[in-house]
PDB file of N, CA, C and O in Angstrom:
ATOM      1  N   UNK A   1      90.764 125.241  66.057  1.00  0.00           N
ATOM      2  CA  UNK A   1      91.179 124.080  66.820  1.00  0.00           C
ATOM      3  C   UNK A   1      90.550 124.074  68.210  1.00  0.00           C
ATOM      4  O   UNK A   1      90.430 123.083  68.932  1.00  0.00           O
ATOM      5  N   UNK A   2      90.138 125.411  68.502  1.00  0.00           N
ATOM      6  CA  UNK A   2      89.692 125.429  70.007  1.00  0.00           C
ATOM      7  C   UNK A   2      88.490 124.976  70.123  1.00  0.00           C
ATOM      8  O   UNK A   2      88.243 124.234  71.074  1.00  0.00           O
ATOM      9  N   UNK A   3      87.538 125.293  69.249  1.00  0.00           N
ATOM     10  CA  UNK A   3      86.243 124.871  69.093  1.00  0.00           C
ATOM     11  C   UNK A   3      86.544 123.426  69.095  1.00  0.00           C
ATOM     12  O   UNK A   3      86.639 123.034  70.258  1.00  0.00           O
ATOM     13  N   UNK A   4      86.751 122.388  68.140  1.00  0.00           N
ATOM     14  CA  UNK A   4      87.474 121.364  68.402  1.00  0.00           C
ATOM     15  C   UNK A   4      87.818 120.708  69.285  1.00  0.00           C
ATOM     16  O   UNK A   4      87.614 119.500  69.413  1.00  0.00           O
ATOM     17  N   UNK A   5      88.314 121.331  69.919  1.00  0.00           N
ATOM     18  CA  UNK A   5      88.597 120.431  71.466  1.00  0.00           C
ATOM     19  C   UNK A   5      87.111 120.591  72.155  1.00  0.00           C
ATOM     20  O   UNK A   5      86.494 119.553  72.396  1.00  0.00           O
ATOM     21  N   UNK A   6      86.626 121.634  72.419  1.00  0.00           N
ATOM     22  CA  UNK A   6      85.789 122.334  72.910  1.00  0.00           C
ATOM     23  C   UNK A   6      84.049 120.692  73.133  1.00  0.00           C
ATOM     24  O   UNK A   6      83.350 120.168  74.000  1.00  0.00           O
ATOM     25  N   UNK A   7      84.350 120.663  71.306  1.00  0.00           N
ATOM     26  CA  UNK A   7      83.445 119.799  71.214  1.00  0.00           C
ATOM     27  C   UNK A   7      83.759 118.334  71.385  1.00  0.00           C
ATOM     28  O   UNK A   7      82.883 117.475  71.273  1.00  0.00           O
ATOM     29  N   UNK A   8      84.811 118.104  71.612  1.00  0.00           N
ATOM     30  CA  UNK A   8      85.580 116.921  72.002  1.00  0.00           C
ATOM     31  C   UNK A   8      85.110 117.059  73.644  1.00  0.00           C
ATOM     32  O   UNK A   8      84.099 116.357  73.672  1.00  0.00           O
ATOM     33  N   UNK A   9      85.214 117.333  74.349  1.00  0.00           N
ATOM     34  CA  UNK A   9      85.424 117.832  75.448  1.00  0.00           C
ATOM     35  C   UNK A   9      83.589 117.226  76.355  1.00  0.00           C
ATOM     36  O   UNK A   9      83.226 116.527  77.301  1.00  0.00           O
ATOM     37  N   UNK A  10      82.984 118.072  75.270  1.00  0.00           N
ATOM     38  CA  UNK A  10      81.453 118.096  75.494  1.00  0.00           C
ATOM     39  C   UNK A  10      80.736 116.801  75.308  1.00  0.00           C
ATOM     40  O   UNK A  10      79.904 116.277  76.048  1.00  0.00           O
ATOM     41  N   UNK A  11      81.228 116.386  74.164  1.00  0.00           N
ATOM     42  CA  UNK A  11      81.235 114.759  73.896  1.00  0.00           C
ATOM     43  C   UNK A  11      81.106 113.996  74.485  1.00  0.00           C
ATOM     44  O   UNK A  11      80.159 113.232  74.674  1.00  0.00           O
ATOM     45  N   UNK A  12      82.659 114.135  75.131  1.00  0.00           N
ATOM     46  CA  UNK A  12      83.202 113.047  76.402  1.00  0.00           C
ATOM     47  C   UNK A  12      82.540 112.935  78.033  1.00  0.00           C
ATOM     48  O   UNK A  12      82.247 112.035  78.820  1.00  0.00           O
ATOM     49  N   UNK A  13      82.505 114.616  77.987  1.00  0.00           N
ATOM     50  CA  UNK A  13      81.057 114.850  79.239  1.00  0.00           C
ATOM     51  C   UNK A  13      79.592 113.828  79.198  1.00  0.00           C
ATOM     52  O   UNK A  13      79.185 113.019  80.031  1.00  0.00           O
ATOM     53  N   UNK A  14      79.064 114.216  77.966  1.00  0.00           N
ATOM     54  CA  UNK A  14      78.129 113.775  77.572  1.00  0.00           C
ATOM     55  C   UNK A  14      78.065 112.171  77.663  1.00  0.00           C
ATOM     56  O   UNK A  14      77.049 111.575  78.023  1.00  0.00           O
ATOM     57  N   UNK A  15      79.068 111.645  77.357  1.00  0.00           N
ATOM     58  CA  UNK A  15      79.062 109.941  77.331  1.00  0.00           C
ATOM     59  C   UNK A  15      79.252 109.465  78.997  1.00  0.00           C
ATOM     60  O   UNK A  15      78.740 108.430  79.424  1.00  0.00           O
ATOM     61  N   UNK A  16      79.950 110.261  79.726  1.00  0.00           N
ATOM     62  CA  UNK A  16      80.452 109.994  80.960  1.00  0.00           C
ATOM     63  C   UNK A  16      78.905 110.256  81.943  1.00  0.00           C
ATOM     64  O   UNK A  16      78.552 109.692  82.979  1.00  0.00           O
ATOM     65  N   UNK A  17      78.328 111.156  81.267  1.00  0.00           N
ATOM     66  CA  UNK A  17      77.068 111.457  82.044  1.00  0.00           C
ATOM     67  C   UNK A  17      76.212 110.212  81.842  1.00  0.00           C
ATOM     68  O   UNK A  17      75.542 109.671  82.722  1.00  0.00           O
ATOM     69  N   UNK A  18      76.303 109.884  80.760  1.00  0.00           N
ATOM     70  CA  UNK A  18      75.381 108.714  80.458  1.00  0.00           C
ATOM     71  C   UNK A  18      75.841 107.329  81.097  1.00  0.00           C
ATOM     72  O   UNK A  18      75.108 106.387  81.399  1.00  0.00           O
ATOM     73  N   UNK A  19      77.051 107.410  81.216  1.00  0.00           N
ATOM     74  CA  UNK A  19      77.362 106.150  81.486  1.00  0.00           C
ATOM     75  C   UNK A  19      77.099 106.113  82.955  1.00  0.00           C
ATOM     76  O   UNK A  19      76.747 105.042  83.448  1.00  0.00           O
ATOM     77  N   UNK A  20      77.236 107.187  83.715  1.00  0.00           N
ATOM     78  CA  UNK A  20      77.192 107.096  85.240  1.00  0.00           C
ATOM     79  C   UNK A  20      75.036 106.928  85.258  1.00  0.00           C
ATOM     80  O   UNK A  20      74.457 106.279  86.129  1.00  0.00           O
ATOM     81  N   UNK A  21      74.489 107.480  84.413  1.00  0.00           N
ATOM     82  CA  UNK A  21      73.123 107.260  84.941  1.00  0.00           C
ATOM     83  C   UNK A  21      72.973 105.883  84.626  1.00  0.00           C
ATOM     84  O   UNK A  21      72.051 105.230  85.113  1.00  0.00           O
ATOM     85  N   UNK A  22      73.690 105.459  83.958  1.00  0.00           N
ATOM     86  CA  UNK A  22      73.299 103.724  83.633  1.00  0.00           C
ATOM     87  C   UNK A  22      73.877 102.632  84.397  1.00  0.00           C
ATOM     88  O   UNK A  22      73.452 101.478  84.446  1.00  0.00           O
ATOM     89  N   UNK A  23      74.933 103.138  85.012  1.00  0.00           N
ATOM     90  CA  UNK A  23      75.058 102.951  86.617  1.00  0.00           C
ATOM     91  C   UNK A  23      74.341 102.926  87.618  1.00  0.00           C
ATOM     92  O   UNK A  23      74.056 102.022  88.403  1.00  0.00           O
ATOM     93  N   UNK A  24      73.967 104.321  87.527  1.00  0.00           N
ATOM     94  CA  UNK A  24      72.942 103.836  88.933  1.00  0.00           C
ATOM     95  C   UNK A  24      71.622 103.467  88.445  1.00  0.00           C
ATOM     96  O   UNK A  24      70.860 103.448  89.411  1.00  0.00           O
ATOM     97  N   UNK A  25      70.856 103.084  87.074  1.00  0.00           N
ATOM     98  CA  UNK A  25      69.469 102.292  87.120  1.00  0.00           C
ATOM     99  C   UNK A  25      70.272 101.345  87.138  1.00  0.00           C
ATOM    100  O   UNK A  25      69.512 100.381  87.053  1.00  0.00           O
ATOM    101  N   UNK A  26      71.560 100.844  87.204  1.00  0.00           N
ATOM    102  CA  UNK A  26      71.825  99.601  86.783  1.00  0.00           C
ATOM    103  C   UNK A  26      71.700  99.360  88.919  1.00  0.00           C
ATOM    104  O   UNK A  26      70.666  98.754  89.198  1.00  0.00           O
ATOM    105  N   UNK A  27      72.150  99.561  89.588  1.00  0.00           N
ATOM    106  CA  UNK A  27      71.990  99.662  91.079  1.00  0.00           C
ATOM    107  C   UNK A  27      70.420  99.680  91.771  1.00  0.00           C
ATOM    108  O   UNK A  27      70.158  99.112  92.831  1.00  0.00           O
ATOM    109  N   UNK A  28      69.409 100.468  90.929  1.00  0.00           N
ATOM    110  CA  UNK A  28      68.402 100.599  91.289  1.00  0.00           C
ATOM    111  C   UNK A  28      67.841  99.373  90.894  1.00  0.00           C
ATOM    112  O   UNK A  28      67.145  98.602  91.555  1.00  0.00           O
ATOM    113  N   UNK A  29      68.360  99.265  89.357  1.00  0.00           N
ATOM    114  CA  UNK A  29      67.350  98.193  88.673  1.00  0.00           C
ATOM    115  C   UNK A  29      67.575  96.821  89.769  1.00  0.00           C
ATOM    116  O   UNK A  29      66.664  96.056  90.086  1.00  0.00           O
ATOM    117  N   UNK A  30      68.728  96.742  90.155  1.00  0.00           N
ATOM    118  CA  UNK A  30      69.025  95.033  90.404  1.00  0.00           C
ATOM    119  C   UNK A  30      68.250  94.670  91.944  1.00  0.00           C
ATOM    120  O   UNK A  30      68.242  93.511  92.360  1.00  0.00           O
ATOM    121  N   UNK A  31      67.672  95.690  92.642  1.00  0.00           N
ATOM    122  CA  UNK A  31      66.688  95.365  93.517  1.00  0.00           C
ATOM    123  C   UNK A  31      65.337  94.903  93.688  1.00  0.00           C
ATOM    124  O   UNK A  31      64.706  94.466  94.651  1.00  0.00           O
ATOM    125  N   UNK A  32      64.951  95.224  91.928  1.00  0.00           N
ATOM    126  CA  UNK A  32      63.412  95.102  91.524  1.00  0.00           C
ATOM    127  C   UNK A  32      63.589  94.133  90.258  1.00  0.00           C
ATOM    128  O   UNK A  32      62.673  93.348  90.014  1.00  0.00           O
ATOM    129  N   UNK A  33      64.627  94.155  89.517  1.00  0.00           N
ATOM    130  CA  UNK A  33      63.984  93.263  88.404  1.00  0.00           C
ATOM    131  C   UNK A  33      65.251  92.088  87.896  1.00  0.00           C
ATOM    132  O   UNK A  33      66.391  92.210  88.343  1.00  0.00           O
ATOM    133  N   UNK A  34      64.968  91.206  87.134  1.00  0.00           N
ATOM    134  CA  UNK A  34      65.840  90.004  87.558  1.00  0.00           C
ATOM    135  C   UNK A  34      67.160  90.780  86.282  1.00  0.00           C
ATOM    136  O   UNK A  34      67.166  91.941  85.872  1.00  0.00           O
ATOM    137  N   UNK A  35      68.231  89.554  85.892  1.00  0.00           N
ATOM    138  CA  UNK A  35      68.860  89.905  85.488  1.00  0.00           C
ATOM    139  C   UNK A  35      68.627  89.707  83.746  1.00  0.00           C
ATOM    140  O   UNK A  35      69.141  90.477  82.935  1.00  0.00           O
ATOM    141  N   UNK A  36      67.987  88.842  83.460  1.00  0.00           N
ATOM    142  CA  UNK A  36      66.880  88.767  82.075  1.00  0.00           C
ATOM    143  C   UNK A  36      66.086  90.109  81.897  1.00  0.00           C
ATOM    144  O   UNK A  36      65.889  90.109  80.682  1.00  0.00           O
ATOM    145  N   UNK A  37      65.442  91.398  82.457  1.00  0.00           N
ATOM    146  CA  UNK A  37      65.091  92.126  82.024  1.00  0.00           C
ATOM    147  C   UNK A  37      66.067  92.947  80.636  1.00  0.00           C
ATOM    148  O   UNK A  37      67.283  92.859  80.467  1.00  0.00           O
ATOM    149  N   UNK A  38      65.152  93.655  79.860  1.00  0.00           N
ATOM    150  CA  UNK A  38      65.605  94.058  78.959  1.00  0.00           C
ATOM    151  C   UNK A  38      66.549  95.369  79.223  1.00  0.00           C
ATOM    152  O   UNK A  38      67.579  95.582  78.583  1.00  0.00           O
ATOM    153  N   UNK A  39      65.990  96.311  80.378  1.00  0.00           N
ATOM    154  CA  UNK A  39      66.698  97.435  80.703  1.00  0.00           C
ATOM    155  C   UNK A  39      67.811  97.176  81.468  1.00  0.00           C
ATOM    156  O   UNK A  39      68.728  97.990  81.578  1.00  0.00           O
ATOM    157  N   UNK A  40      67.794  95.912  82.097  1.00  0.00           N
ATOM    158  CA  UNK A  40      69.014  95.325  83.191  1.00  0.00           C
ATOM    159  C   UNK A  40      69.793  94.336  82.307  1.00  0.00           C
ATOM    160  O   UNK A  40      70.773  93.792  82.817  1.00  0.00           O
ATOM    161  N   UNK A  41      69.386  93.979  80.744  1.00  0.00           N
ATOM    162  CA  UNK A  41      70.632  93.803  80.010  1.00  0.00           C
ATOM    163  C   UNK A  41      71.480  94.737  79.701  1.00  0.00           C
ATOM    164  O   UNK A  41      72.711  94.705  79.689  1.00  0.00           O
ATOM    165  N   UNK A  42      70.461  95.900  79.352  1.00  0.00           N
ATOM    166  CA  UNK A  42      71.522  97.347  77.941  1.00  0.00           C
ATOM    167  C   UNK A  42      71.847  97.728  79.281  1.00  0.00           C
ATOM    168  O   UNK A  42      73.052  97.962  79.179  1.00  0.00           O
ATOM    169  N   UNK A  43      71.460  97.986  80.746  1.00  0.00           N
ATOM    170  CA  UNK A  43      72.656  98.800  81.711  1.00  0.00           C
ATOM    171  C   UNK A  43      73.803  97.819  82.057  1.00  0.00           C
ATOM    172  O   UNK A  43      74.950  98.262  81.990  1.00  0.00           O
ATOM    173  N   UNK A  44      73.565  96.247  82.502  1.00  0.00           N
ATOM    174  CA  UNK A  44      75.273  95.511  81.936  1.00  0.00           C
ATOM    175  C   UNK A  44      75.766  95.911  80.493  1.00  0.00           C
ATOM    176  O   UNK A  44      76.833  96.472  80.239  1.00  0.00           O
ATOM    177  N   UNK A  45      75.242  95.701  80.007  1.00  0.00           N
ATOM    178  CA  UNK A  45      76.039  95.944  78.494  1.00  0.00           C
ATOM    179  C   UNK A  45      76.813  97.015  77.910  1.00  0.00           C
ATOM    180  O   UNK A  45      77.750  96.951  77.115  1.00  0.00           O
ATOM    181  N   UNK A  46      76.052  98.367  78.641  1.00  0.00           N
ATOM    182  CA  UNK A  46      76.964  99.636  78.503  1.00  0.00           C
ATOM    183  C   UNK A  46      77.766  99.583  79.762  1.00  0.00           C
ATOM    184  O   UNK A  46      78.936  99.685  79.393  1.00  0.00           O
ATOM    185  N   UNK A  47      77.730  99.483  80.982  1.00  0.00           N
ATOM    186  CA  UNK A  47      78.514  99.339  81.984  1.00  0.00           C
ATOM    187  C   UNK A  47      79.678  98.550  82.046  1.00  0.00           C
ATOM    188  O   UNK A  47      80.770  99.086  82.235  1.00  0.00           O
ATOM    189  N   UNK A  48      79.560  97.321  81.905  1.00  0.00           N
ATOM    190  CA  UNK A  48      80.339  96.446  82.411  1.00  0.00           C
ATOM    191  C   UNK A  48      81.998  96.344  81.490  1.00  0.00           C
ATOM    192  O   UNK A  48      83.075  95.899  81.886  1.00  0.00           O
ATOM    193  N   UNK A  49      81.710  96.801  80.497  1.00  0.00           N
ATOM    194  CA  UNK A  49      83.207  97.329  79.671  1.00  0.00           C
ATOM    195  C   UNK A  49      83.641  97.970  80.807  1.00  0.00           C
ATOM    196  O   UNK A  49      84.828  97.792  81.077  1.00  0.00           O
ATOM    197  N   UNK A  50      82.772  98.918  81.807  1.00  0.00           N
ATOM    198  CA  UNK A  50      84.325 100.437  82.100  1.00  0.00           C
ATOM    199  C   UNK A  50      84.432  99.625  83.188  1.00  0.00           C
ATOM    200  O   UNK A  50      85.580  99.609  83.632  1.00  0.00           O
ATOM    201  N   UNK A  51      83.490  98.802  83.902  1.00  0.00           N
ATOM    202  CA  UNK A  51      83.579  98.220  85.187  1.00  0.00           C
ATOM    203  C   UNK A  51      84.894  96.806  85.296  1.00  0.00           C
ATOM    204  O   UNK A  51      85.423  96.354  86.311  1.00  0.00           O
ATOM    205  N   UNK A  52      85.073  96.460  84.046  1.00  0.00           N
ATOM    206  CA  UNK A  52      85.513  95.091  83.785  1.00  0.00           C
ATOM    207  C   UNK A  52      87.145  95.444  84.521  1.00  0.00           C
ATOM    208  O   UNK A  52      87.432  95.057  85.653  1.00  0.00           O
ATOM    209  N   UNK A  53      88.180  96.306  83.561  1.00  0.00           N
ATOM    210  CA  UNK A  53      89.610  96.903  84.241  1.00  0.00           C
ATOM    211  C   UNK A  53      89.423  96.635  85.484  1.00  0.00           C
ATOM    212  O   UNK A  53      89.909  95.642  86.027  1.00  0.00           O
ATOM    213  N   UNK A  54      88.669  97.525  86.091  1.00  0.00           N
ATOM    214  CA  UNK A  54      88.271  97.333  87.829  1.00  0.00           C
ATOM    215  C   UNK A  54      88.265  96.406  88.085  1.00  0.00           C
ATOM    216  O   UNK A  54      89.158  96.355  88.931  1.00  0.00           O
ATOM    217  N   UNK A  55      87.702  95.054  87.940  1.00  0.00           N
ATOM    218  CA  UNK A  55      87.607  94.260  88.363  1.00  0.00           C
ATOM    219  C   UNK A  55      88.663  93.195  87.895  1.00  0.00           C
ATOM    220  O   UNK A  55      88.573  92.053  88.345  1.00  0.00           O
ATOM    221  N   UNK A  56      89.227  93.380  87.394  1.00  0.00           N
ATOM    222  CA  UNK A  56      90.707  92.458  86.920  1.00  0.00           C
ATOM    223  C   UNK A  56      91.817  93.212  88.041  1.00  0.00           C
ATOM    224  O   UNK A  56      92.838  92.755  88.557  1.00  0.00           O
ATOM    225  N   UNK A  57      91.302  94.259  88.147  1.00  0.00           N
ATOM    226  CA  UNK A  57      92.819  95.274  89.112  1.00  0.00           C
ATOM    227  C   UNK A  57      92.632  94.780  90.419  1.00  0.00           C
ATOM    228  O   UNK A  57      93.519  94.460  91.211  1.00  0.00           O
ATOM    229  N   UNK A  58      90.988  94.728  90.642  1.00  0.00           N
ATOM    230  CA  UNK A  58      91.176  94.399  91.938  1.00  0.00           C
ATOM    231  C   UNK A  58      90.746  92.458  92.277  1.00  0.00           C
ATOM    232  O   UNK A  58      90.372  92.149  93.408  1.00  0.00           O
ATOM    233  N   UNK A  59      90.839  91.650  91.459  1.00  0.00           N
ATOM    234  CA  UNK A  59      90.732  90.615  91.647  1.00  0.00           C
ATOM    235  C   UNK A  59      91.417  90.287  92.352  1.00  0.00           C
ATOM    236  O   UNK A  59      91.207  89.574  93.333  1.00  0.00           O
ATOM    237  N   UNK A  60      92.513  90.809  91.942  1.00  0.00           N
ATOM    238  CA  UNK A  60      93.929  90.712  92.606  1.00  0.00           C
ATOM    239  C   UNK A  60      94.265  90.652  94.162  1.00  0.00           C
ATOM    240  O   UNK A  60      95.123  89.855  94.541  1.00  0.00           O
ATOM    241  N   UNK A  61      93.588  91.504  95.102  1.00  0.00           N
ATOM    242  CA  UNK A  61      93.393  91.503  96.611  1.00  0.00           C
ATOM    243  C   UNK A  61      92.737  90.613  97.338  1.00  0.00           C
ATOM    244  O   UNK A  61      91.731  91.283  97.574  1.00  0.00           O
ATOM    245  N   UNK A  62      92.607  89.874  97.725  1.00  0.00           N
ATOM    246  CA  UNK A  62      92.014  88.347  98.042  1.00  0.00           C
ATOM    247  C   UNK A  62      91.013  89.062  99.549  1.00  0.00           C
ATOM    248  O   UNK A  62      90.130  88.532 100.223  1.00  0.00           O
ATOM    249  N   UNK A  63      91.572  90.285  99.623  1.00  0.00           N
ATOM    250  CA  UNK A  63      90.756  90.349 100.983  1.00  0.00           C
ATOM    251  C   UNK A  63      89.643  91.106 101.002  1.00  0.00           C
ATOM    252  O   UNK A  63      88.737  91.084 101.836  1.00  0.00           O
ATOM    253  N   UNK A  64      89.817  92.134  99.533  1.00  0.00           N
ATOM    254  CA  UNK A  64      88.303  92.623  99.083  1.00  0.00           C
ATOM    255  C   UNK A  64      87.244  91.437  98.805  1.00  0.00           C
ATOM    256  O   UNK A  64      86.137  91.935  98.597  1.00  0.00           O
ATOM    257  N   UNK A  65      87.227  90.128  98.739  1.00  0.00           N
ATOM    258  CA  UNK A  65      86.258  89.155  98.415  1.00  0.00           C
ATOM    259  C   UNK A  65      85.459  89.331  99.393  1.00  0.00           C
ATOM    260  O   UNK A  65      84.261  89.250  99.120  1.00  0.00           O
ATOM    261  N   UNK A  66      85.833  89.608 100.753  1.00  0.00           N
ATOM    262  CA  UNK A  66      84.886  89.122 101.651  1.00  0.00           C
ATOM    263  C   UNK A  66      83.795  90.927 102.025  1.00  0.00           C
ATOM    264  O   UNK A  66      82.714  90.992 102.610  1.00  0.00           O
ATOM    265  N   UNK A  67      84.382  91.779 101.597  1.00  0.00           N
ATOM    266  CA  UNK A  67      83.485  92.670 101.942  1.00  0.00           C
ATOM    267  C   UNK A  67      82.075  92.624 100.666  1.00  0.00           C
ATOM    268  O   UNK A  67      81.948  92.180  99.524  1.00  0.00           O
ATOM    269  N   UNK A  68      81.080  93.462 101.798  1.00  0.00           N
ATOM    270  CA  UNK A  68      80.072  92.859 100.783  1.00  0.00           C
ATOM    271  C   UNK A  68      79.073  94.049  99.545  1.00  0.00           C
ATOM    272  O   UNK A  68      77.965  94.072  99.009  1.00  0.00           O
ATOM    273  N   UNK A  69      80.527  95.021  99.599  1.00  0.00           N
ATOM    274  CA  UNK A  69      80.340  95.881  98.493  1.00  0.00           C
ATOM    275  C   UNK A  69      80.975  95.263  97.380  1.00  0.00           C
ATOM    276  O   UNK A  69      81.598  94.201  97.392  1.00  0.00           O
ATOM    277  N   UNK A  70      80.706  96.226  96.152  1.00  0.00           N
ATOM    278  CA  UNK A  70      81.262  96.043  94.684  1.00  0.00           C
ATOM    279  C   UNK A  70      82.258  96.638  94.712  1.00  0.00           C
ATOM    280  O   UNK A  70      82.365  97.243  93.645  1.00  0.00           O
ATOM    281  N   UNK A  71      83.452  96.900  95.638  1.00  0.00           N
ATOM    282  CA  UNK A  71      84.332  97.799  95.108  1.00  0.00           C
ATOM    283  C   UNK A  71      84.995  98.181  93.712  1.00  0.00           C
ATOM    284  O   UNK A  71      85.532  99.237  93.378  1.00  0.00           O
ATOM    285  N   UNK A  72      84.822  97.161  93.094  1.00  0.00           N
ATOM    286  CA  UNK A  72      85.269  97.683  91.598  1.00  0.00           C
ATOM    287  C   UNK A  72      84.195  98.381  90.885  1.00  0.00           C
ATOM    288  O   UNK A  72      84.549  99.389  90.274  1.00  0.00           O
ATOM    289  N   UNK A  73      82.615  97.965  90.821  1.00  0.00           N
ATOM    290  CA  UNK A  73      82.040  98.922  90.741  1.00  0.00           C
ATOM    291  C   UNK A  73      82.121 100.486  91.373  1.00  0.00           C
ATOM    292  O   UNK A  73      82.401 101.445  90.653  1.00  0.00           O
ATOM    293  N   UNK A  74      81.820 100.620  92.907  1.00  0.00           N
ATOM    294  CA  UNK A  74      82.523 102.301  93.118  1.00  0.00           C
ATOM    295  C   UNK A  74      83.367 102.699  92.688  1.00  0.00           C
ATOM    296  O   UNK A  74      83.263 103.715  92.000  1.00  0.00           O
ATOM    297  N   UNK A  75      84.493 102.137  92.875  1.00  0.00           N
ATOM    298  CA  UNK A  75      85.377 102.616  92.326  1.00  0.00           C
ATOM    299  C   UNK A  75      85.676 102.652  90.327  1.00  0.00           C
ATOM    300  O   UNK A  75      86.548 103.420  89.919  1.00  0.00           O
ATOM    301  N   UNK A  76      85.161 102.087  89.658  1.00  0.00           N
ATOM    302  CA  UNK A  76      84.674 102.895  88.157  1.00  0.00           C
ATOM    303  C   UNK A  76      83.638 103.597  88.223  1.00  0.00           C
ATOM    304  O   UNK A  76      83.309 104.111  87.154  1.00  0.00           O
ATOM    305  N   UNK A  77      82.870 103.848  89.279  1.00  0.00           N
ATOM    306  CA  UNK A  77      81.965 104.971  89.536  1.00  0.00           C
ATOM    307  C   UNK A  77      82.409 106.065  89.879  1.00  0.00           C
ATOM    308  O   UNK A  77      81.847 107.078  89.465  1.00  0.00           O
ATOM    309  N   UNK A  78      83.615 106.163  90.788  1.00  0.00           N
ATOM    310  CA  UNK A  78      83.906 107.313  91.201  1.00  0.00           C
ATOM    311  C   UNK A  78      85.202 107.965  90.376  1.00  0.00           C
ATOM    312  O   UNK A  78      85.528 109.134  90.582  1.00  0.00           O
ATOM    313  N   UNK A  79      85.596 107.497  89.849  1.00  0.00           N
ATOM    314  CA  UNK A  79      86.442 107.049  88.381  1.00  0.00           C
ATOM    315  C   UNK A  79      86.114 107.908  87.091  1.00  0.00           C
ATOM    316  O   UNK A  79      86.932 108.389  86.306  1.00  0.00           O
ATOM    317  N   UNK A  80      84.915 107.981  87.054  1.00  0.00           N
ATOM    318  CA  UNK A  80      84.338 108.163  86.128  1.00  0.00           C
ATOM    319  C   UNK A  80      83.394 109.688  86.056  1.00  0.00           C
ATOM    320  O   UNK A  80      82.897 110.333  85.133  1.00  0.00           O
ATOM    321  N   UNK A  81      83.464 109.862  87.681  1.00  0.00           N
ATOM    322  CA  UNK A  81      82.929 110.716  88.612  1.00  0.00           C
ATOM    323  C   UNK A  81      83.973 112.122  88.691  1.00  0.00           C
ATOM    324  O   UNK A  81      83.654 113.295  88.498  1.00  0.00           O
ATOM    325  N   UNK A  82      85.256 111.580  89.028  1.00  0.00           N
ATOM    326  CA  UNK A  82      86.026 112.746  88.635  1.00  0.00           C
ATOM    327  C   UNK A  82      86.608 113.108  87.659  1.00  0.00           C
ATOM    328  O   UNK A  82      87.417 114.024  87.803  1.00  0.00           O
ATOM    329  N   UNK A  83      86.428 112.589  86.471  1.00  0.00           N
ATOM    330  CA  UNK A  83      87.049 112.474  85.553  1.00  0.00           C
ATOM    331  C   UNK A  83      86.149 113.484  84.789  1.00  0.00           C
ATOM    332  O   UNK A  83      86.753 114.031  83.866  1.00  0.00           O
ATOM    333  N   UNK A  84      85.001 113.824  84.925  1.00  0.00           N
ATOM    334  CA  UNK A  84      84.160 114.302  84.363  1.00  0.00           C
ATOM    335  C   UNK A  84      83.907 115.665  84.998  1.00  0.00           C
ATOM    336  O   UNK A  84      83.552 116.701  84.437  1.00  0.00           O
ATOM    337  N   UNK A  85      84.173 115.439  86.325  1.00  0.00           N
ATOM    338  CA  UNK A  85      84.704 117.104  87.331  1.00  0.00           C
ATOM    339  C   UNK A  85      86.014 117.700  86.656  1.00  0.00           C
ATOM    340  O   UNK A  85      86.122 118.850  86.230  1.00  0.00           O
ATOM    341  N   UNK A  86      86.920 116.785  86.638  1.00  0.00           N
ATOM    342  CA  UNK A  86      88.180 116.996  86.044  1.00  0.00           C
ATOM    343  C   UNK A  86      88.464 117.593  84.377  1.00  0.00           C
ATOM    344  O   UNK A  86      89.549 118.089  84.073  1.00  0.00           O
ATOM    345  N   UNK A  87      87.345 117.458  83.407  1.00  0.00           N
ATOM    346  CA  UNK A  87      87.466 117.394  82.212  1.00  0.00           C
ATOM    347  C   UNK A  87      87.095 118.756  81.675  1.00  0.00           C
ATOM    348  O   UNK A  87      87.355 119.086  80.518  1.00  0.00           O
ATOM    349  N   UNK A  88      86.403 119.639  82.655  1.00  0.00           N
ATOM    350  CA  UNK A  88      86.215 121.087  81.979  1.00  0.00           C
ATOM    351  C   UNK A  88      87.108 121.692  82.744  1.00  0.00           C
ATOM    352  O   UNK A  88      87.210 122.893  82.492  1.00  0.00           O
ATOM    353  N   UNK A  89      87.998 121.175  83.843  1.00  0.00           N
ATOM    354  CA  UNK A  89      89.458 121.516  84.442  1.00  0.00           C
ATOM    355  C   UNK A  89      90.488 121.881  83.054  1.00  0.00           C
ATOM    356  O   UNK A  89      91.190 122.885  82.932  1.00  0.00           O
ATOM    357  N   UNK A  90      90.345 120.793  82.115  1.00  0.00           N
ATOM    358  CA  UNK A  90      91.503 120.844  81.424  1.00  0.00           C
ATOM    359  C   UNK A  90      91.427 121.536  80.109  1.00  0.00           C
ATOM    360  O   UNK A  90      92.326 122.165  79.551  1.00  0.00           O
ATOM    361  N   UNK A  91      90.313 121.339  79.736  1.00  0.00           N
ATOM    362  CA  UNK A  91      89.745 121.683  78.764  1.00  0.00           C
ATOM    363  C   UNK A  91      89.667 123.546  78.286  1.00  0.00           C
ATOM    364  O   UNK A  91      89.071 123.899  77.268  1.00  0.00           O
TER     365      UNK A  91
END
């Protein structure tokens, strides 16, 4: 069973790693190429599921509109960030 978790564990690392690098080409990409590129579709497309929660939670604050970060993006970045520090914690 331990192995089991073990590889459960590694999995979940593994997807979380991926998802955060597709994060940031998705950050890099949007300075250089439009939103029709093919690599700046598949990084919305894997992203924007974990980003979406975030952004329903914080729709909600009327006064985050005016700053001119993504806070719901960082914040499923950083989200996602400890969770993955956190996961060979528990494991």
């Amino acid at each position: 069973m331990h192995v089991l978790a073990l590889i459960l564990a590694r999995t979940v690392l593994a997807a979380i790693g991926i998802l955060e690098l597709c994060m940031f080409a998705r950050v890099i990409l949007q300075f250089f190429v439009d939103q029709e590129n093919v690599l700046m579709t598949f990084c919305i497309a894997v992203t924007e599921p974990v980003i979406l929660p975030f952004r329903v939670i914080f729709s909600r604050f009327e006064a985050l509109d005016r700053i001119p970060f993504d806070i719901p993006f960082l914040a499923a970045y950083v989200s996602l960030s400890l969770l993955g520090v956190l996961l060979p914690v528990v494991s």
